[in-house]
N, C-alpha and C positions, 0 to 999 in steps of 0.2 A: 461499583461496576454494575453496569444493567444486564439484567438478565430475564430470564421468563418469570420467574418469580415475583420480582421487581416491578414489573411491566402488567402484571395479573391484575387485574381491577378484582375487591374485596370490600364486605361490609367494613368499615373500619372504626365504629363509635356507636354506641347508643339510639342515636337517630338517625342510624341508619344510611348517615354519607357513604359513597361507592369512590375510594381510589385508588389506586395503586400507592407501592411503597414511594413512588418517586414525584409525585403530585404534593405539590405541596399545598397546607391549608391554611384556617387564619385563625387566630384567637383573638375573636371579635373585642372581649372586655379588653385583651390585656392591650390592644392597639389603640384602644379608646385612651385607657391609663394614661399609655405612653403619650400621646398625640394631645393630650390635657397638661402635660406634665412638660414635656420637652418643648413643644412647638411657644407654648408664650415666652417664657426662658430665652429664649434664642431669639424670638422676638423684641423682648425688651434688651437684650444684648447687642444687636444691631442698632438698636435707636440709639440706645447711649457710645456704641461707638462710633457711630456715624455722625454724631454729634447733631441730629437734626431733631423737630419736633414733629409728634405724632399727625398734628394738623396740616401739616404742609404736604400729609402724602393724601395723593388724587383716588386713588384707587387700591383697595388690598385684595390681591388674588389668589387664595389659596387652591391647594390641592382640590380637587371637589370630591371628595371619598363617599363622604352621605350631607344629608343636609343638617343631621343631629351635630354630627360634630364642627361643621364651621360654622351652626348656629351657638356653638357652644363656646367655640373659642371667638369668637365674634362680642360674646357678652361677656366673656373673664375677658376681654381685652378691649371692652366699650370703646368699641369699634362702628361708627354711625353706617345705618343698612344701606343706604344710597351708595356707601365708596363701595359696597362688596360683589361684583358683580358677580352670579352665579348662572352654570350651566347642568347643575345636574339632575335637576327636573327636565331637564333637553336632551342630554347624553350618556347619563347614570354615570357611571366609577370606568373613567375612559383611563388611568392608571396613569403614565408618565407627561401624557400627553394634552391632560385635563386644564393643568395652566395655559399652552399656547392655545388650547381650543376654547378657552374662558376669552382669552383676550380678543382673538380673531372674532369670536362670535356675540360676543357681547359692549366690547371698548374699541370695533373695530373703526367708529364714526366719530370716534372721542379724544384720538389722539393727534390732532395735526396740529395743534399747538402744544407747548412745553407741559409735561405733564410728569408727575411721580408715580410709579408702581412700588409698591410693596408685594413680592412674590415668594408664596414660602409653600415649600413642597415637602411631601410627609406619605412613610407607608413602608414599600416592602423592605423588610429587612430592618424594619424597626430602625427606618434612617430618615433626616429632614435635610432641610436647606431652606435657608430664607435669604435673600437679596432685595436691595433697593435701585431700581434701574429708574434715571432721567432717560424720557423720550422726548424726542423732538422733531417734526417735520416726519413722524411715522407713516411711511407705506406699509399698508396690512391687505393682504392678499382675500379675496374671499374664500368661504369654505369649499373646497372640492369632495363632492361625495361621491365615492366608486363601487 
């Protein structure tokens, strides 16, 4: 239950971060662990239940958390740089929303004929998801910035 106490912003570590009881934070390593560990796994689980092969997909869009780690699962999962299109040298750690703003803003010319996405999302709460979505005859709206 929140209260003043809760709500008090406080030194809360060593270096010095400022947040209350109710802010939550990240432990950078152990998401890395995780995101090294679960996201191929799940990846090559998909492949082989979907029964398809790695080279038939057109593009892979992960999460865009940093660029260390989907350069990292990128190479545990020699995966060629052209399919990966990346935004986060463009929009940093946009959170849930990082895959449809990769698509729109980078595959938004790329998709009007039949194409494979591979789309695997990864982070708070220490949870993923990955899917393989056929596009075809895609309308992709442009970005609106407010």
């Amino acid at each position: 239950m929140s209260s003043v106490e809760t709500i008090t912003e406080k030194v809360v570590d060593e270096y010095g971060n400022i947040r209350s009881e109710e802010q939550g934070y990240m432990e950078g390593a152990d998401v890395f662990n995780f995101v090294i560990r679960e996201v191929p796994r799940d990846f090559n689980r998909l492949i082989e239940y979907s029964d398809i092969d790695v080279s038939s997909i057109d593009y892979f869009v992960f999460h865009q958390a940093n660029s260390y780690i989907n350069g990292f699962l990128a190479k545990k999962l020699k995966l060629p740089e052209d399919k990966l299109p990346a935004t986060i040298h463009k929009f940093g750690n946009t959170s849930s929303v990082s895959i449809p703003l990769t698509i729109v803003s980078e595959l938004k010319d790329k998709l009007p004929e039949r194409k494979r996405i591979l789309m695997s999302g990864f982070g708070v709460g220490l949870t993923w998801g990955t899917a393989v979505v056929d596009v075809e005859d895609c309308h992709i709206s442009d970005i609106v910035e407010v």
